[in-house]
C-alpha positions as a printed NumPy array, in Angstrom:
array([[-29.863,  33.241,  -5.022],
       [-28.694,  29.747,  -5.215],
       [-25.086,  31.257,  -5.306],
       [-25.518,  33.237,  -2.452],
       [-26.817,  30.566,  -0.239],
       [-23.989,  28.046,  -1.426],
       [-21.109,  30.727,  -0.461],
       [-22.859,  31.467,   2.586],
       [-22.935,  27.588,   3.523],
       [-19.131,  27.536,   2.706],
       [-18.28 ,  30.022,   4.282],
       [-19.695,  28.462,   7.166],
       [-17.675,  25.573,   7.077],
       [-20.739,  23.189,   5.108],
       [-17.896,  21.862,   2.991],
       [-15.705,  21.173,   5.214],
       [-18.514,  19.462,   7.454],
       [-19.334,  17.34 ,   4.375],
       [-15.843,  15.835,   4.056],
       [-16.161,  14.857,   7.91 ],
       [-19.296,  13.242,   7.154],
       [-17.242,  11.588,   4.426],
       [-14.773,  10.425,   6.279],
       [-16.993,   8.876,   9.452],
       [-18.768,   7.312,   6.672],
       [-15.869,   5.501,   5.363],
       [-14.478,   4.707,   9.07 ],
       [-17.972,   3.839,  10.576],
       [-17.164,   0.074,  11.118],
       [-13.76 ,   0.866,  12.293],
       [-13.173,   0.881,  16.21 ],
       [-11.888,   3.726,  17.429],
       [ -8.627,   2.69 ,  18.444],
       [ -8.315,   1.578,  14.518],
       [ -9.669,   5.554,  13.387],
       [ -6.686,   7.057,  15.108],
       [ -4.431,   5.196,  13.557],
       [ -6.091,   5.7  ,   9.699],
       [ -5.932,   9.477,  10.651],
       [ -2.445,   9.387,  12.538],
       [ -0.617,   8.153,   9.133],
       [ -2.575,  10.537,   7.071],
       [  0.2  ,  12.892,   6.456],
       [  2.771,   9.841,   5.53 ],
       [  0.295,   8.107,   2.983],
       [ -0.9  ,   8.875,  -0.499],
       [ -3.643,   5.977,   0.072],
       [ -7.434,   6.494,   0.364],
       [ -9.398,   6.252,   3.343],
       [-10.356,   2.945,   2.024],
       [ -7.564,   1.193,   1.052],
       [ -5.836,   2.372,   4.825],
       [ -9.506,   1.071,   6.604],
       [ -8.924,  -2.797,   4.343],
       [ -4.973,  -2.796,   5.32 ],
       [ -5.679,  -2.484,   8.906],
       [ -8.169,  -5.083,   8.026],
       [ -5.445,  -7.279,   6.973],
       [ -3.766,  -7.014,   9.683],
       [ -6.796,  -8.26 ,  11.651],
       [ -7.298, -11.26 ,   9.618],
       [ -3.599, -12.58 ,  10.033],
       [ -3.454, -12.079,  13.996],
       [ -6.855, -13.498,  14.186],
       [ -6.407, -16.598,  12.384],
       [ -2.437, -16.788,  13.087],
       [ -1.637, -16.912,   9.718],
       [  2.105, -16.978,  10.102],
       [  4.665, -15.138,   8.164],
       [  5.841, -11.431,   8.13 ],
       [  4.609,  -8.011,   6.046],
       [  6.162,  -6.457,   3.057],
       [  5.893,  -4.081,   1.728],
       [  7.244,  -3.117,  -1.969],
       [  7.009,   0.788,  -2.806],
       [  6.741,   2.996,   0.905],
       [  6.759,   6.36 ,  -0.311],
       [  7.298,   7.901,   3.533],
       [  6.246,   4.816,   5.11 ],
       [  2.618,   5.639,   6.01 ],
       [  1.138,   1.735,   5.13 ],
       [  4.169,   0.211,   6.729],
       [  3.824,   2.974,   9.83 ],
       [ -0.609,   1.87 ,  10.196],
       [  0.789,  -1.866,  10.13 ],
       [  3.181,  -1.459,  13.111],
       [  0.261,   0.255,  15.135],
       [ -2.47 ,  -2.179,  14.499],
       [  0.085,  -5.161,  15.679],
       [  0.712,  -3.11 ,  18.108],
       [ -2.668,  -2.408,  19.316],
       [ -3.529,  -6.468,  18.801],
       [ -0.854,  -7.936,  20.779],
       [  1.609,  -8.806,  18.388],
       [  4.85 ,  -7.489,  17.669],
       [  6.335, -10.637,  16.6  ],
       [  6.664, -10.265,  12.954],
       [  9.427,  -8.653,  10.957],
       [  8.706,  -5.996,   8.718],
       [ 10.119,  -5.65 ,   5.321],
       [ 10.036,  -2.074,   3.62 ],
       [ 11.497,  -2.653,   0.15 ],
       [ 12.421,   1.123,  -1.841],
       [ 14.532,   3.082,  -3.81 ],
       [ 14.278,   5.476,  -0.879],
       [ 15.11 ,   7.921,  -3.904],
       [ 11.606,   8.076,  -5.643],
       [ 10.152,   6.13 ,  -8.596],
       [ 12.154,   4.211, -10.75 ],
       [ 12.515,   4.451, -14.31 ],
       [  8.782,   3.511, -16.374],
       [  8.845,   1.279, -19.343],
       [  6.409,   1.678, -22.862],
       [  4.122,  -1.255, -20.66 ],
       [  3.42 ,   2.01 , -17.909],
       [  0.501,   4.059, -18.715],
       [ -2.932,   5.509, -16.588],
       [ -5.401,   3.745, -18.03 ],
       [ -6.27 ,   6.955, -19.783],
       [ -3.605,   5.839, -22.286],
       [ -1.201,   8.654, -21.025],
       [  2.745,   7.356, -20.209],
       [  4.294,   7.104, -17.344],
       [  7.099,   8.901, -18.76 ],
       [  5.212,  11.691, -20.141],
       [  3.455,  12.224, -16.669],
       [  6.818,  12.292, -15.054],
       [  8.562,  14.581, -17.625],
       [  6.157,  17.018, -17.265],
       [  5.992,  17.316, -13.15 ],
       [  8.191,  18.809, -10.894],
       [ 10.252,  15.907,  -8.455],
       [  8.4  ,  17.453,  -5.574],
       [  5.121,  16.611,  -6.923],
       [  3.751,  13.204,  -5.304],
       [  3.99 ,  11.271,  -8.753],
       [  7.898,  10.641,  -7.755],
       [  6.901,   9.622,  -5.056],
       [ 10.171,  10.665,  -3.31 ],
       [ 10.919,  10.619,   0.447],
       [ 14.49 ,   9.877,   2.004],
       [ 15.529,   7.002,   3.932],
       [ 15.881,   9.2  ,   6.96 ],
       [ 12.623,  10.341,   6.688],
       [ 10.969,   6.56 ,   6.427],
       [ 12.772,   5.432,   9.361],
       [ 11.694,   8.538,  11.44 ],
       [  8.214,   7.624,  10.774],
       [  8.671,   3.988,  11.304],
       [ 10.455,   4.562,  14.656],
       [  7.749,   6.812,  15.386],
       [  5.537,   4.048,  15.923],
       [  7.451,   2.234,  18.646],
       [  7.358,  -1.053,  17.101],
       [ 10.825,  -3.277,  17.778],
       [ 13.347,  -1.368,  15.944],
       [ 15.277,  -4.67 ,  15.14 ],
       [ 12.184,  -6.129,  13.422],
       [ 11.935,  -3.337,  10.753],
       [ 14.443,  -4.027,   7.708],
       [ 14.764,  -1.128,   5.282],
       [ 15.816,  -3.05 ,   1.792],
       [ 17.639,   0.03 ,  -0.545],
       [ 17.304,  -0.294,  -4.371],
       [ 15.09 ,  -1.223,  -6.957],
       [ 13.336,  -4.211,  -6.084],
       [ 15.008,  -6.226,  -9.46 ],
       [ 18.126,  -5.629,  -7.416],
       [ 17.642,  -6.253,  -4.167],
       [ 15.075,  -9.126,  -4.801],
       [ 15.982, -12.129,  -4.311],
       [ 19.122, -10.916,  -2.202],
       [ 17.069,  -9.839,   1.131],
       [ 14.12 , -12.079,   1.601],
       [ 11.72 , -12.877,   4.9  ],
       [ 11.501, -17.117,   4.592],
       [  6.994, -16.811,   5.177],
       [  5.023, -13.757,   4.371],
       [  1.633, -13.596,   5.6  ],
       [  0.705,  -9.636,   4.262],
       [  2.446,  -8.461,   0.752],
       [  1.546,  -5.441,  -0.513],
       [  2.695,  -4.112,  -3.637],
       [  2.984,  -0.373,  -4.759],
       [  5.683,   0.069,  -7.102],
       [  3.508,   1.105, -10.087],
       [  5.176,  -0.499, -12.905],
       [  5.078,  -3.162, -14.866],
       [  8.293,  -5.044, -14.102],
       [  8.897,  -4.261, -10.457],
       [  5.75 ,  -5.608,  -9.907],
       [  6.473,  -8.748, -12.076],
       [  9.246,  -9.235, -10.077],
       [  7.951,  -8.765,  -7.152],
       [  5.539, -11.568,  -7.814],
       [  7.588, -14.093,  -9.248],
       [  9.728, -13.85 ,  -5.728],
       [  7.607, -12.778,  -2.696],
       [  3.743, -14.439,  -4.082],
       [  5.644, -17.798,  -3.51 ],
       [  6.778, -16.941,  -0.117],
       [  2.932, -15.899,   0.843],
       [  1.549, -18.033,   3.159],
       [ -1.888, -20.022,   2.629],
       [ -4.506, -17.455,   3.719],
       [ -2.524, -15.183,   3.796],
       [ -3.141, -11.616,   1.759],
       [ -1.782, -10.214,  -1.473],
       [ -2.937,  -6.309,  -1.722],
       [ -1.832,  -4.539,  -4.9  ],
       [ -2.234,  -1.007,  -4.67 ],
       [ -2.082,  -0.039,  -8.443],
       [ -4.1  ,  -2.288, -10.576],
       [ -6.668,   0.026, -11.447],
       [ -4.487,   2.734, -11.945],
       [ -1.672,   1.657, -13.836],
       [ -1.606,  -0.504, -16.906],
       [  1.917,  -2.309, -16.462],
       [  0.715,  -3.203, -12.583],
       [ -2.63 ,  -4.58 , -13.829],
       [ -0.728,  -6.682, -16.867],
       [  2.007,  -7.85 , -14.522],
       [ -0.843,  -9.557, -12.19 ],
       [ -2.937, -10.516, -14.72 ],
       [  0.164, -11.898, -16.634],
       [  1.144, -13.975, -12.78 ],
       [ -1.823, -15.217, -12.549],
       [ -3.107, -16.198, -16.099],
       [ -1.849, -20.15 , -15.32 ],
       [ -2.417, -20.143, -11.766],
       [ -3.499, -23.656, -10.134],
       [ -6.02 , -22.484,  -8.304],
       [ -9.126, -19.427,  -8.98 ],
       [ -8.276, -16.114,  -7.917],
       [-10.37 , -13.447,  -7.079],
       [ -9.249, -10.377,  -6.749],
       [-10.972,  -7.717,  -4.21 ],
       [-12.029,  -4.441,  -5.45 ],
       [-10.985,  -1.849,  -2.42 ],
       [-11.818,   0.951,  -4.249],
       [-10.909,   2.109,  -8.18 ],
       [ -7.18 ,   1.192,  -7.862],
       [ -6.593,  -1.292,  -5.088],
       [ -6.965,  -4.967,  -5.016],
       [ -6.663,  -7.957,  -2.583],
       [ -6.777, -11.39 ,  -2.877],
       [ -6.691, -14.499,  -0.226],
       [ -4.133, -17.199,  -1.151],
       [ -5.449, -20.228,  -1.431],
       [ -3.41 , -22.646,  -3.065],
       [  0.205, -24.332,  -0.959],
       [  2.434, -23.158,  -2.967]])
């Protein structure tokens, strides 16, 4: 009987009504203006509800308190962070700050023994075994980014598209002040990297987000690693199972 009634309830669209309930659950502090936008990048994100309602967060936090500096971004997959960014300066006023989008534009790069799910699993053996079409590569094109980017309307001459791995390209192209940095290159050593160059350039208050701490091994040991001898505390923000933020505290 139980059967019955749950296939009739599905069939009736139950399910689908729970995962709306799911989502207005998630959003319920957001305004509305901010909902659209989580739900307009939906198709160019692999982020969670979540971590997409505590980014647009972010970006409230630096208009609000003018925390000055621009956003980068390391790791854009088809741009879908970058893409919510540009519409929620947009939708505050402020279309002052550069954005930096920092990727191979060619998928992921090349793991390292450090890279594994916290399962234990390697990076290498998750990527041998999947197709480069599955989402793990992460691949989109370069046109494709800056189709979704221009998409937004935000000043085309304040978007910079930064080609390569970030151990290349990093320190070559750099914005002088960030005031958002988010991270989401997976591994251990581009996120190392990444750290060692851009956390420097982070302005006081402003926000570090790294999207893969809880997921990856090498990302959690590179910011654990950073931060080990840091001056000053750091907490870091649980946004859900894989995401963190921190505020910057310290000058330098």
């Amino acid at each position: 009987m139980k059967k019955i009634v749950k296939a009739a309830l599905a069939s009736a669209g139950w399910e689908l009504g729970r995962t709306a309930d799911r989502h207005a659950e998630a959003l319920a502090d957001l305004s509305p203006a901010d909902r659209e936008i989580v739900a307009r990048v939906d198709p160019f994100t692999m982020t969670s509800l979540e971590r997409r309602a505590s980014l647009l967060g972010a970006v409230d936090h630096i208009v609000k308190h003018r925390i000055a500096g621009d956003i980068v971004e390391c790791g854009v997959w088809r741009g879908g962070s970058m893409m919510a960014v540009a519409l929620a300066l947009m939708a505050r006023g402020d279309t002052s700050r550069h954005l930096y989008l920092y990727d191979t534009f060619e998928g992921m790069s090349e793991p390292t023994e450090a890279d594994r799910a916290l399962s234990g699993e390697s990076a290498q053996t998750q990527l041998e075994r999947t197709s480069r079409d599955h989402a793990l590569w992460a691949v989109a094109s370069f046109e494709d980014v800056q189709a979704n980017l221009a998409s937004t309307g935000y000043p085309a001459e304040r978007i910079h598209y930064v080609k390569g791995k970030v151990e290349d390209t990093i320190p070559g192209t750099l914005p002088t002040q960030i005031a958002l940095l988010r991270l989401d290159t997976d591994w251990y050593e581009s996120t190392r990297h990444e750290l060692n160059h851009l956390y420097p350039l982070l302005s006081r208050n402003g926000l570090l987000i790294i999207d893969d701490y809880g997921h990856w091994q090498g990302a959690k040991q590179a910011v654990d690693e950073y931060f080990a001898n840091s001056a000053e505390p750091v907490f870091l923000h649980r946004v859900d199972y894989t995401a963190r933020l921190l505020v910057k505290r310290d000058k330098a």
